[in-house]
PyMOL Python script that loads the backbone (N, CA, C, O; Angstrom):
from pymol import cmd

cmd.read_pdbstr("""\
ATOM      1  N   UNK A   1     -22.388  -4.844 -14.962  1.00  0.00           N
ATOM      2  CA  UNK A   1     -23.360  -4.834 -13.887  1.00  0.00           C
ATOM      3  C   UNK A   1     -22.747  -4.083 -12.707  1.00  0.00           C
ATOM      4  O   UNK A   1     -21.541  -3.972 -12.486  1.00  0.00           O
ATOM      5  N   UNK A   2     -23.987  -3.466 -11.810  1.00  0.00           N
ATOM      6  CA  UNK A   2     -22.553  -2.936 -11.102  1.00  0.00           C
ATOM      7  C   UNK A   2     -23.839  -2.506  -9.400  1.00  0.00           C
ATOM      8  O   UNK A   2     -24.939  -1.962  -9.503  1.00  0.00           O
ATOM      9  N   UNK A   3     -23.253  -2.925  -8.208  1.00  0.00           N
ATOM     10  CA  UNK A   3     -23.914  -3.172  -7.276  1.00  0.00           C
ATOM     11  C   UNK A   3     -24.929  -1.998  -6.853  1.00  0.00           C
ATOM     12  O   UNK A   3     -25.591  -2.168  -5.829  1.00  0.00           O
ATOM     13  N   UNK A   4     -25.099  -0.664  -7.691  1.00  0.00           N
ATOM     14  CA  UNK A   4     -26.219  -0.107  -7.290  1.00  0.00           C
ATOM     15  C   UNK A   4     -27.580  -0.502  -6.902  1.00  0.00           C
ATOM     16  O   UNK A   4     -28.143   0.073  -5.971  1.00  0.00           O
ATOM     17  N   UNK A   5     -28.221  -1.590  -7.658  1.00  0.00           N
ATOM     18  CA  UNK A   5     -29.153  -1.442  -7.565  1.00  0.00           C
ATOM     19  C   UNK A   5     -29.433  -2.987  -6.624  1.00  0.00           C
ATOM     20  O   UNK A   5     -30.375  -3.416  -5.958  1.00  0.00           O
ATOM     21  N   UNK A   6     -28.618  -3.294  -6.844  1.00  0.00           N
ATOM     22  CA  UNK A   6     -28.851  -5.273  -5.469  1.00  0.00           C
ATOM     23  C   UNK A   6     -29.078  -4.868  -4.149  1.00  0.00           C
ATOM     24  O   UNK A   6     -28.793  -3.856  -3.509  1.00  0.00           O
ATOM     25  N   UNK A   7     -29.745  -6.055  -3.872  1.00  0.00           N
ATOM     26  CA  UNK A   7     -30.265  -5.488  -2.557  1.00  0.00           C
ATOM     27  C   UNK A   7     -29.841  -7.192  -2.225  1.00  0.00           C
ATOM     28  O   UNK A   7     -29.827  -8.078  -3.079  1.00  0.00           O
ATOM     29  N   UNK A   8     -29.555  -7.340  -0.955  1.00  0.00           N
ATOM     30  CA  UNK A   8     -28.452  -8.094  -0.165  1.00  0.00           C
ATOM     31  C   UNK A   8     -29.621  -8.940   0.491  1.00  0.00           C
ATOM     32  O   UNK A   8     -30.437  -8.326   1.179  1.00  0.00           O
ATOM     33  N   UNK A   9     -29.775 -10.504   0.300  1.00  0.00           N
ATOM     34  CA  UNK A   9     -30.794 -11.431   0.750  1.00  0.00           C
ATOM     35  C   UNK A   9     -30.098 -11.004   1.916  1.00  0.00           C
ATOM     36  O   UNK A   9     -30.694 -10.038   2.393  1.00  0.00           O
ATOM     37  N   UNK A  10     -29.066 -11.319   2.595  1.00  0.00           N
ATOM     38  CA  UNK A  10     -28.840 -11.095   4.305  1.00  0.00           C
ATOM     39  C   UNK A  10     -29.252 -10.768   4.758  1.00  0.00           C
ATOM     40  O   UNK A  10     -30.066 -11.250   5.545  1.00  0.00           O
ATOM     41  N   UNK A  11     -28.761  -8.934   4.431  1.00  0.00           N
ATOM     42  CA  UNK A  11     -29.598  -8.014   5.377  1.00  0.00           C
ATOM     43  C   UNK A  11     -30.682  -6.695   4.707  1.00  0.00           C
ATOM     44  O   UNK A  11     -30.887  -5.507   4.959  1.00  0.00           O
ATOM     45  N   UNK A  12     -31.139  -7.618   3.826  1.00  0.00           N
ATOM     46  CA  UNK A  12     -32.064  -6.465   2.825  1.00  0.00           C
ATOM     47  C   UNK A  12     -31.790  -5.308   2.422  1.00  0.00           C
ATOM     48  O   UNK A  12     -32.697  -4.585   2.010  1.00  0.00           O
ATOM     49  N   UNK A  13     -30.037  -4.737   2.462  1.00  0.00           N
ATOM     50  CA  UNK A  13     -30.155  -2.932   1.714  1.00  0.00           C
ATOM     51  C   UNK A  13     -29.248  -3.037   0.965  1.00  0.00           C
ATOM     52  O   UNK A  13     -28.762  -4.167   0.913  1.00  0.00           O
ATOM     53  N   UNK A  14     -28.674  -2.054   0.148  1.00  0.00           N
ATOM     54  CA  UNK A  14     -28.269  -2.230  -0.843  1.00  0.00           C
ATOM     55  C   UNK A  14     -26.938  -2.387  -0.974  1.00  0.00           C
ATOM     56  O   UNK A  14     -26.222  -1.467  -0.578  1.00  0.00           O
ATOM     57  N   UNK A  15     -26.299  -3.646  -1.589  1.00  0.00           N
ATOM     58  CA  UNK A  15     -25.499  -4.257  -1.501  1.00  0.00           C
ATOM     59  C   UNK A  15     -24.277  -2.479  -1.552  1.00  0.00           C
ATOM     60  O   UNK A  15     -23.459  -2.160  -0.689  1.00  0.00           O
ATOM     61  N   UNK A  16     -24.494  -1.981  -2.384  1.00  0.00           N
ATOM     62  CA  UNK A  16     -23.179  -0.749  -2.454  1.00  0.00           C
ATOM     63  C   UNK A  16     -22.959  -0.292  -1.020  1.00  0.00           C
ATOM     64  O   UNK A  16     -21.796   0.018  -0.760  1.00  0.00           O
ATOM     65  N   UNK A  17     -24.200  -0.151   0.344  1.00  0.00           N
ATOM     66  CA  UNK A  17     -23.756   0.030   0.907  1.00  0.00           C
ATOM     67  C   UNK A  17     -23.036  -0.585   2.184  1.00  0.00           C
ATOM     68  O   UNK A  17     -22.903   0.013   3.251  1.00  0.00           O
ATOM     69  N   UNK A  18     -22.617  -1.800   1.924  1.00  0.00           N
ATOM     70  CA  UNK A  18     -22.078  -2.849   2.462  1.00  0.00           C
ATOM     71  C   UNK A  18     -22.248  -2.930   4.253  1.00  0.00           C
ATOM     72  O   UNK A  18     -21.474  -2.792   5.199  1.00  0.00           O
ATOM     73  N   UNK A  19     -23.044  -3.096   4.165  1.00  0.00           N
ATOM     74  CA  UNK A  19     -23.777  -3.103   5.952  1.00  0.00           C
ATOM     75  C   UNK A  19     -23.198  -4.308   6.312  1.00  0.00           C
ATOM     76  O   UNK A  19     -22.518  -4.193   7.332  1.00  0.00           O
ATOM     77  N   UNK A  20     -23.223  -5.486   5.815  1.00  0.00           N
ATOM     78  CA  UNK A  20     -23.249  -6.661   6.383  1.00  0.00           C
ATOM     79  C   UNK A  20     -21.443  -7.602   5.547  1.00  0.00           C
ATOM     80  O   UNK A  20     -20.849  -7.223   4.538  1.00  0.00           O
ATOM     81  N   UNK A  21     -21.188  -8.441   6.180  1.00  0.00           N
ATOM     82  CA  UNK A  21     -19.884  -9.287   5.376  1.00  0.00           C
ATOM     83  C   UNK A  21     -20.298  -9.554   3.723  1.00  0.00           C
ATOM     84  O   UNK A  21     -19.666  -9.083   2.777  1.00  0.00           O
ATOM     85  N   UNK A  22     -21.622 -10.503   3.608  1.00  0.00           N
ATOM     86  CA  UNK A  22     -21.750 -10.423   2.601  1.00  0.00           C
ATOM     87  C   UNK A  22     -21.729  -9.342   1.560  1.00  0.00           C
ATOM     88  O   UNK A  22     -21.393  -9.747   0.447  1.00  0.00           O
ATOM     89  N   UNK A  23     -21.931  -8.412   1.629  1.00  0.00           N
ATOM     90  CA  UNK A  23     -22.709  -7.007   1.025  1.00  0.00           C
ATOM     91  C   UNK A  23     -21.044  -6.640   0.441  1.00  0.00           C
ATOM     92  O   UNK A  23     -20.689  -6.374  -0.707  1.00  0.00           O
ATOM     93  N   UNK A  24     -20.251  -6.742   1.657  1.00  0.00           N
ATOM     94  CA  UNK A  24     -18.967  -6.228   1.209  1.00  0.00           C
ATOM     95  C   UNK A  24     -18.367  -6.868   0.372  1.00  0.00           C
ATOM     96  O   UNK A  24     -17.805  -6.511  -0.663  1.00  0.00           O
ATOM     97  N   UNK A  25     -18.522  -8.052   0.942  1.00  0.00           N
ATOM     98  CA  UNK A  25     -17.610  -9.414  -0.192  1.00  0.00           C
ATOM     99  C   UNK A  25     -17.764  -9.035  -1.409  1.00  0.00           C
ATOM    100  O   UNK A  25     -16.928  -8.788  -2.277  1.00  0.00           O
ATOM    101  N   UNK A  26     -19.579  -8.986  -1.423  1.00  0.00           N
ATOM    102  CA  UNK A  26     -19.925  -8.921  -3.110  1.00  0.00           C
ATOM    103  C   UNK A  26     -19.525  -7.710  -3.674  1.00  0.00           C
ATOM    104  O   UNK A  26     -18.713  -7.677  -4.598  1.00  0.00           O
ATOM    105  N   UNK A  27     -20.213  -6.352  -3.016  1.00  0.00           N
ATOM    106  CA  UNK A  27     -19.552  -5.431  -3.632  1.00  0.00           C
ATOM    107  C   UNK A  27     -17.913  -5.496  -4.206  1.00  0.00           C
ATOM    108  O   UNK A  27     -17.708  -5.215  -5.387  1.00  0.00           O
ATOM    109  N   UNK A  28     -16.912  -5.830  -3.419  1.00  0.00           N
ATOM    110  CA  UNK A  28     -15.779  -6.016  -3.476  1.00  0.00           C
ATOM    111  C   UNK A  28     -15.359  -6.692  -4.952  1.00  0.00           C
ATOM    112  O   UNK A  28     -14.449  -6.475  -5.752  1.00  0.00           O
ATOM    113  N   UNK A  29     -16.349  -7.506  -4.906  1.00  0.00           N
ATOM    114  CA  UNK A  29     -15.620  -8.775  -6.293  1.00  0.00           C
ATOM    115  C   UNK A  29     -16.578  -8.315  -7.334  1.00  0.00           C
ATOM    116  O   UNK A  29     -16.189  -8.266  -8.502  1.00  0.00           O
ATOM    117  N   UNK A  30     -17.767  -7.981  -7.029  1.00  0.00           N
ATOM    118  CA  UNK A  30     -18.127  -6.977  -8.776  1.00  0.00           C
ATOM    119  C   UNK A  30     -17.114  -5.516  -8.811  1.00  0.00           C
ATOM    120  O   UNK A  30     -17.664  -4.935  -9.747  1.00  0.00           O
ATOM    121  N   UNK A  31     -16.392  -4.923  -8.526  1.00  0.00           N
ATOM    122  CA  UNK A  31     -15.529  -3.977  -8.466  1.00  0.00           C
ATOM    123  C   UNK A  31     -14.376  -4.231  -8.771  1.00  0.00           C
ATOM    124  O   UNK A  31     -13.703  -3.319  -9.251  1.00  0.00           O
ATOM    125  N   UNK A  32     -13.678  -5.809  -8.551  1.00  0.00           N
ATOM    126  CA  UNK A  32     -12.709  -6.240  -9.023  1.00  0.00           C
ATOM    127  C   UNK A  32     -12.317  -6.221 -10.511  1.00  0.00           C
ATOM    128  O   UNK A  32     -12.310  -7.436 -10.710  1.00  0.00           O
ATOM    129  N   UNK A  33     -12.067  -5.804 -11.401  1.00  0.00           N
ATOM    130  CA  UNK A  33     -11.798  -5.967 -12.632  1.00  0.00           C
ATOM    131  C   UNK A  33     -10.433  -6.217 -13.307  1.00  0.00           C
ATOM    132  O   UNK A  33      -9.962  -5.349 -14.041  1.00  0.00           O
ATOM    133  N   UNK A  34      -9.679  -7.570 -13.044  1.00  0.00           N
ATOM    134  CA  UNK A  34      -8.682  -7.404 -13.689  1.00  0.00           C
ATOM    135  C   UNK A  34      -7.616  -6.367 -13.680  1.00  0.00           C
ATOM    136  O   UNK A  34      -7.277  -5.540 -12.834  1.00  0.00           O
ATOM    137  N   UNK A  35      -7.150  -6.680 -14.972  1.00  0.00           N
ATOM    138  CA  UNK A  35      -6.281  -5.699 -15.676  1.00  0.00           C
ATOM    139  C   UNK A  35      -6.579  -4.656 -16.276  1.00  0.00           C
ATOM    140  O   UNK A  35      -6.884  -5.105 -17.380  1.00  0.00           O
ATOM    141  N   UNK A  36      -6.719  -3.475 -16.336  1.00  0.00           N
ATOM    142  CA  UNK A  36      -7.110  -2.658 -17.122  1.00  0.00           C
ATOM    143  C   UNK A  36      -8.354  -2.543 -17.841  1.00  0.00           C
ATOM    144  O   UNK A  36      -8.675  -2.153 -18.963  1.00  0.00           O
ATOM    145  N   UNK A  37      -9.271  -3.259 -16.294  1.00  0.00           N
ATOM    146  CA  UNK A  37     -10.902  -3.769 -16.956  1.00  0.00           C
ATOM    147  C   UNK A  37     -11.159  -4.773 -17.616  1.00  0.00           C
ATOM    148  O   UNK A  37     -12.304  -5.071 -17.954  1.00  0.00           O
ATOM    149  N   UNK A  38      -9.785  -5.664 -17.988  1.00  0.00           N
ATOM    150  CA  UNK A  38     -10.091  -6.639 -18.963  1.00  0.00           C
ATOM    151  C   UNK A  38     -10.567  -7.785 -18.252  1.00  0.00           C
ATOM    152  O   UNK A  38     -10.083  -7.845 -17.122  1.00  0.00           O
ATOM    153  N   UNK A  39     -11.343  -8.702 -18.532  1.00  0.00           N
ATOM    154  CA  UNK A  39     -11.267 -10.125 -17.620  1.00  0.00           C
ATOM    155  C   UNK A  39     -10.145 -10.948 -17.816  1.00  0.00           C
ATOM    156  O   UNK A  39      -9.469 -10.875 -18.842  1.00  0.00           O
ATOM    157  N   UNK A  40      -9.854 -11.882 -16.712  1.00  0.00           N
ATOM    158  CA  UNK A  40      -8.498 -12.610 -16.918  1.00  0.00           C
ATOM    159  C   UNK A  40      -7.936 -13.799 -18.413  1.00  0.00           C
ATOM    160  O   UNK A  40      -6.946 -14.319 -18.927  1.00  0.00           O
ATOM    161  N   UNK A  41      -9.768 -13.643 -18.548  1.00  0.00           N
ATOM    162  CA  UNK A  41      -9.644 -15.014 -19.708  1.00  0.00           C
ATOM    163  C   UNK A  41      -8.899 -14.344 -20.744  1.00  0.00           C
ATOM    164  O   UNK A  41      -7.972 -14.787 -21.423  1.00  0.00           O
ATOM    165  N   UNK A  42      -9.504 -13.086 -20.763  1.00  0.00           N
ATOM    166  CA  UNK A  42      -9.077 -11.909 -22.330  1.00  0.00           C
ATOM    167  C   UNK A  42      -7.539 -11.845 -21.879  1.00  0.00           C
ATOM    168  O   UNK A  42      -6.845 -12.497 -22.660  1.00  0.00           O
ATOM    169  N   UNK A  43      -7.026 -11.426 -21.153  1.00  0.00           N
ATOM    170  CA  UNK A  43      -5.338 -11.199 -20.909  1.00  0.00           C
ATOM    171  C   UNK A  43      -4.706 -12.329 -21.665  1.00  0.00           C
ATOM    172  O   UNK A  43      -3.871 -12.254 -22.567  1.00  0.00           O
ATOM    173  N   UNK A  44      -5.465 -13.783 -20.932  1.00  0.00           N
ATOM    174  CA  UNK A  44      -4.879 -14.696 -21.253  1.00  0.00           C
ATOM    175  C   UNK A  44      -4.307 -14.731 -22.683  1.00  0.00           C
ATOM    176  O   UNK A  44      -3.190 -14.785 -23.199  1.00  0.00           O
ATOM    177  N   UNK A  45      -5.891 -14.661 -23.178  1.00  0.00           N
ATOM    178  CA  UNK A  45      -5.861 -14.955 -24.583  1.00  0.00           C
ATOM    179  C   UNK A  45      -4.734 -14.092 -25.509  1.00  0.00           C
ATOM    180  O   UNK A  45      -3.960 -14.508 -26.371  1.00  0.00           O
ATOM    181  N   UNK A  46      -4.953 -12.719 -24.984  1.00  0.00           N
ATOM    182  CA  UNK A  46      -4.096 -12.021 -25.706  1.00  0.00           C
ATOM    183  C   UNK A  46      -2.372 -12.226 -25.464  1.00  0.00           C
ATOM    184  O   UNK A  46      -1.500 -11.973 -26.295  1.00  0.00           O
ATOM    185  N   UNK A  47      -2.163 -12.805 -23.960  1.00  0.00           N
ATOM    186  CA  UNK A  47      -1.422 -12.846 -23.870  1.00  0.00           C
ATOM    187  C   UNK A  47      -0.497 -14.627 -24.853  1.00  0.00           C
ATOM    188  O   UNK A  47       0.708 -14.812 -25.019  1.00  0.00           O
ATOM    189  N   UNK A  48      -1.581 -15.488 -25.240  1.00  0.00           N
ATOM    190  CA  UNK A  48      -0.968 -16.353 -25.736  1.00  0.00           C
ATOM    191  C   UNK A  48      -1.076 -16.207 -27.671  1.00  0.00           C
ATOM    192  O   UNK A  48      -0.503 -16.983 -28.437  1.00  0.00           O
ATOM    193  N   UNK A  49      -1.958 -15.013 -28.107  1.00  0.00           N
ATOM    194  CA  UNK A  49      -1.603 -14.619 -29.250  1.00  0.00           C
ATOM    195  C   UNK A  49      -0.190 -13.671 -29.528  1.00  0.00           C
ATOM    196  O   UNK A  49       0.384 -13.626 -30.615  1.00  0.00           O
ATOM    197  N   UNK A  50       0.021 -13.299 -28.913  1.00  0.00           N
ATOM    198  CA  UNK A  50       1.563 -12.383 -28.356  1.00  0.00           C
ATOM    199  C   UNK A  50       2.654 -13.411 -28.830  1.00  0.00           C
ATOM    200  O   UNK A  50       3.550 -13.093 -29.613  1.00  0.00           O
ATOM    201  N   UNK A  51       2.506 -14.696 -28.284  1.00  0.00           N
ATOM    202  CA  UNK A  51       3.111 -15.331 -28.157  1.00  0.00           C
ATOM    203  C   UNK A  51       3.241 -16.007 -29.135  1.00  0.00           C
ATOM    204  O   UNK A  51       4.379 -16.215 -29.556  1.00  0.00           O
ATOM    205  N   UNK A  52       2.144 -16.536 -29.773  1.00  0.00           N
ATOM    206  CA  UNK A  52       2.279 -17.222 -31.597  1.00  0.00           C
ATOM    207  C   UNK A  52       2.648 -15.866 -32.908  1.00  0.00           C
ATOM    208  O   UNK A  52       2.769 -16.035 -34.122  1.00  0.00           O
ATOM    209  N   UNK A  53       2.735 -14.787 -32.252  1.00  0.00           N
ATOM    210  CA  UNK A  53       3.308 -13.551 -32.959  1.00  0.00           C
ATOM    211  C   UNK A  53       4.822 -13.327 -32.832  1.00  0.00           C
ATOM    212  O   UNK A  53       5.396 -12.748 -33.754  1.00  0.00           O
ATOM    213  N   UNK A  54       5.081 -13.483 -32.427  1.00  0.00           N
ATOM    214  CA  UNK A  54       6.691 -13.555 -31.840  1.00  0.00           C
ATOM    215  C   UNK A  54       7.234 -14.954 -32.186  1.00  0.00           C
ATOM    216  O   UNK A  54       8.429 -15.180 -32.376  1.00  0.00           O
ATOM    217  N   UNK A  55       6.299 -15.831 -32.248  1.00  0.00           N
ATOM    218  CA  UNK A  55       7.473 -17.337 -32.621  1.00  0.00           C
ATOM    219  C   UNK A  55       7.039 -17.268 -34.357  1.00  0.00           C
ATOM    220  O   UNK A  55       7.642 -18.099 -35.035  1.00  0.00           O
ATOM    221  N   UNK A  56       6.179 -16.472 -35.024  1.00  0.00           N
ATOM    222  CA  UNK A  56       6.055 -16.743 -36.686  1.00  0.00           C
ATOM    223  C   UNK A  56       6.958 -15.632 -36.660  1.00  0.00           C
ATOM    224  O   UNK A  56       7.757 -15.736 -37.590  1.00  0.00           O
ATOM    225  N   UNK A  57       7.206 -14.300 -35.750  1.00  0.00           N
ATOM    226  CA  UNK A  57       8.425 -13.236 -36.171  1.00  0.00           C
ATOM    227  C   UNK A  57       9.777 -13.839 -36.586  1.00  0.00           C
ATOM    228  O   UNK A  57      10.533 -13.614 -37.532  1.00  0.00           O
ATOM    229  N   UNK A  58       9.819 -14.839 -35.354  1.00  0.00           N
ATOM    230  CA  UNK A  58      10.950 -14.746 -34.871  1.00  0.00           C
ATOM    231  C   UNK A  58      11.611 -16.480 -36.347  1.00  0.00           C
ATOM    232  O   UNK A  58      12.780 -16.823 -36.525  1.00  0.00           O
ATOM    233  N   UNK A  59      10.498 -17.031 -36.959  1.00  0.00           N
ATOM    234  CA  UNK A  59      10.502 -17.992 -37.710  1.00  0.00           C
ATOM    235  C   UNK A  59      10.630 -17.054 -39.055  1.00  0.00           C
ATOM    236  O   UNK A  59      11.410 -17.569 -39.856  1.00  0.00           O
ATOM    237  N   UNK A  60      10.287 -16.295 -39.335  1.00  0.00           N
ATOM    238  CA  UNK A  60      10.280 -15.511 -40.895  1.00  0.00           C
ATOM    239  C   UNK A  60      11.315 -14.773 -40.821  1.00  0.00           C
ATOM    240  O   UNK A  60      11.607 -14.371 -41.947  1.00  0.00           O
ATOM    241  N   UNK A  61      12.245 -14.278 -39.766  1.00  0.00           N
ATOM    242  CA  UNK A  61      13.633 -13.831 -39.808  1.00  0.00           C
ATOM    243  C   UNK A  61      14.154 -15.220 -39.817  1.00  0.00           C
ATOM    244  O   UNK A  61      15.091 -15.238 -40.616  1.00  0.00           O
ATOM    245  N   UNK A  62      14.028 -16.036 -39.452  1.00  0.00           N
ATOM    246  CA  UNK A  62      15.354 -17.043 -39.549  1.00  0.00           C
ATOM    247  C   UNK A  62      15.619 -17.369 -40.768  1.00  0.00           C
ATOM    248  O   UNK A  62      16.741 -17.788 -41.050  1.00  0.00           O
ATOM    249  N   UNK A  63      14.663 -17.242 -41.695  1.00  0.00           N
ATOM    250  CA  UNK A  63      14.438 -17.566 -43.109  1.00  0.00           C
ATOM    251  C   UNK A  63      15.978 -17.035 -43.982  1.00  0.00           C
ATOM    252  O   UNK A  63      16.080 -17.185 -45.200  1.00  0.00           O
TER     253      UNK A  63
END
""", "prot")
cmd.dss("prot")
cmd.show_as("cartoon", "prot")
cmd.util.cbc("prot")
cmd.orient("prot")
């Protein structure tokens, strides 16, 4: 989604062009994206499959 086309209950114009606090806020935090576009939940996730990858590595060398 992306703030072109919102129009700002505050001050009625369009949120991209951030006239008012609100307008900016919002623009600001739909523009925010993470990491590399990813959302934080996805990092997470990947970041705790990383992690059960490396402890079955690190379990099938000990073998």
């Amino acid at each position: 989604m992306s703030c072109q086309h919102l129009v700002c209950a505050q001050c009625a114009h369009p949120v991209i062009e951030g006239r008012c606090p609100l307008c900016r806020a919002n623009r600001e935090r739909m523009h925010n994206h993470g990491f590399a576009g990813l959302s934080p939940a996805l990092i997470v996730f990947l970041l705790v499959v990383l992690l059960f990858v490396a402890l079955v590595l690190k379990h099938l060398g000990g073998l």
